[in-house]
Residue, then its C-alpha position, 0 to 999 in steps of 0.5 A: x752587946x753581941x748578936x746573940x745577946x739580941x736575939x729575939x724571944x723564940x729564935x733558937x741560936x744554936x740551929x742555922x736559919x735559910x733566912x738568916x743564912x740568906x742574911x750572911x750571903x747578902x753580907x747582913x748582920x743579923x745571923x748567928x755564928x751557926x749561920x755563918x757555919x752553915x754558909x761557910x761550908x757551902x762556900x767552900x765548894x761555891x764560893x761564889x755563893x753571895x753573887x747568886x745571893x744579890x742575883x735572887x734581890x736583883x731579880x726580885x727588884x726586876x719582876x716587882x718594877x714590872x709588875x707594878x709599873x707594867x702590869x698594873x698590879x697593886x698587891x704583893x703575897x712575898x712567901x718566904x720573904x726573909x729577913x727585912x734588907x735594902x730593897x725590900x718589896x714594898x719599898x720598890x713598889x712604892x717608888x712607883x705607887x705607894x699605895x701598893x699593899x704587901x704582905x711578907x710570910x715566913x716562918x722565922x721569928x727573926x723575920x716577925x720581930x725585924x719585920x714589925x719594927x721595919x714596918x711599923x710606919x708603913x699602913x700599906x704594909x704587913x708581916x705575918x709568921x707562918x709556914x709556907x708549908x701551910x698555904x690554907x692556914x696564910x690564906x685564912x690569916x686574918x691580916x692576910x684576908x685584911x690587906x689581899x682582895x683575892x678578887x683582884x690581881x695579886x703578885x705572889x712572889x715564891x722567890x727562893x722557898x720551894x727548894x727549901x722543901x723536900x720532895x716528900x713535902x710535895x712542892x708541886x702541891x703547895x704552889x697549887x694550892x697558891x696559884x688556885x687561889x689568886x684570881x685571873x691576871x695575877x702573876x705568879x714570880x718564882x725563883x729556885x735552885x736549879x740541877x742544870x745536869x749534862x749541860x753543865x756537868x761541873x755546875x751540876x757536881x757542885x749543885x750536888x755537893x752543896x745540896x748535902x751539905x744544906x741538908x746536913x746543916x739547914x736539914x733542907x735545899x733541893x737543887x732541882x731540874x728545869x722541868x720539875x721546876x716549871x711544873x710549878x707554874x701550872x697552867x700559867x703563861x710564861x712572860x719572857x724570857x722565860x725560866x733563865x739564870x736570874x740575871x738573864x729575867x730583863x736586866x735593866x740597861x744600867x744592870x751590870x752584867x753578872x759573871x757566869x761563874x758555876x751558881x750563875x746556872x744553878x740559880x733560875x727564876x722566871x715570872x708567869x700569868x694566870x690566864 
């Protein structure tokens, strides 16, 4: 039986997904033929796409080992979490407390229907169908409300979404509105495509190229500034390094180092605290 033929009830075939695209990147299996259109195209003038792929799940892994065995946090608000892969959230976390709680959202029915049968068996966990878009209608979710005590500290992990909103979306609005709601001591872990302009131009060209190309298949993708990206942090410190590559955000001394290829500039992350 083809992929297709298991499509989940609700998941439309015939148009790309970011997190089914993402999937192709990584080398999973659950994406369509339209999905790996989409991928096949920006791998053409990247096609070093998949290392910037398993940069983003090394960063995650990275900052989630942090902070949980370091800054004590016991839950986890992933937005735009993607399809289930080794590594997940919860499953880093747990190797250091499994009574981490966490909560992945994203708007894909594919996520929902893999989500529910990964999680089925793991009460400290949750997956929840909303748009990112919308942060009052996730933070209003009832099992949402039920898993995250927002007077607690709170890891909010925006890894990979915001470039997946346009400018007339207002990004910058929609991390407020995240950030406002966690209490003081949370952190907030966020990586995006990234525009490195004159510092390097043919990374840059190529950021370009891609971002077209996203918008013509995926209709969305912004690879955008340093400064643009920073600003959504707000007010919050900063841990170092930073806002770097992502390979460059505390590689673990086993980590093997990543190439600089042209992605290796414009894919950034960086991890910061509400004071």
């Amino acid at each position: 039986m083809s992929t297709e033929e298991r499509a989940p009830v609700g998941v439309d075939t015939t148009r790309p997904s970011v997190a089914r695209v993402y999937d192709y990147m990584l080398g999973g299996k659950d994406n369509f033929a339209v999905d790996r259109q989409a991928g096949q195209m920006a791998l053409q003038v990247t096609p070093d796409g998949p290392l910037a792929a398993r940069a983003n799940r090394g960063f995650l892994r990275r900052a989630v080992r942090h902070l949980v065995a370091e800054a004590g946090v016991r839950q986890f608000l992933d937005i735009g979490s993607g399809l289930p892969t080794q590594g997940n959230v919860h499953e880093i976390a747990h190797q250091i407390d499994p009574q981490v709680r966490v909560v992945y959202v994203d708007s894909d029915p594919m996520v929902l229907a893999h989500g529910r049968a990964l999680l089925d068996s793991s009460p400290m966990t949750t997956v929840v169908q909303a748009d990112t878009r919308d942060p009052g209608q996730i933070l209003a979710n009832p099992d949402v409300q039920s898993m995250i005590d927002l007077d607690q500290p709170v890891g909010l992990l925006m890894l990979g979404i915001l470039h997946h909103l346009g400018d007339d979306e207002d990004p910058a609005a929609v991390a407020t509105v995240y950030r406002d709601a966690i209490p003081s001591g949370s952190y907030l872990a966020l990586s995006h495509f990234h525009n490195p302009g004159d510092s390097q131009p043919e990374a840059a060209r190529k950021a370009l190229v891609v971002e077209k190309i996203f918008n013509q298949t995926l209709g969305t993708g912004r690879w955008r500034q340093r400064d643009e990206i920073l600003a959504y942090f707000g007010d919050f410190e900063m841990l170092e390094p930073g806002l770097v590559p992502l390979a460059e955000w505390r590689p673990a001394p086993d980590d093997v180092p990543s190439e600089q290829t042209d992605t290796y500039h414009t894919f950034v992350g960086g991890v910061a605290r509400k004071p």
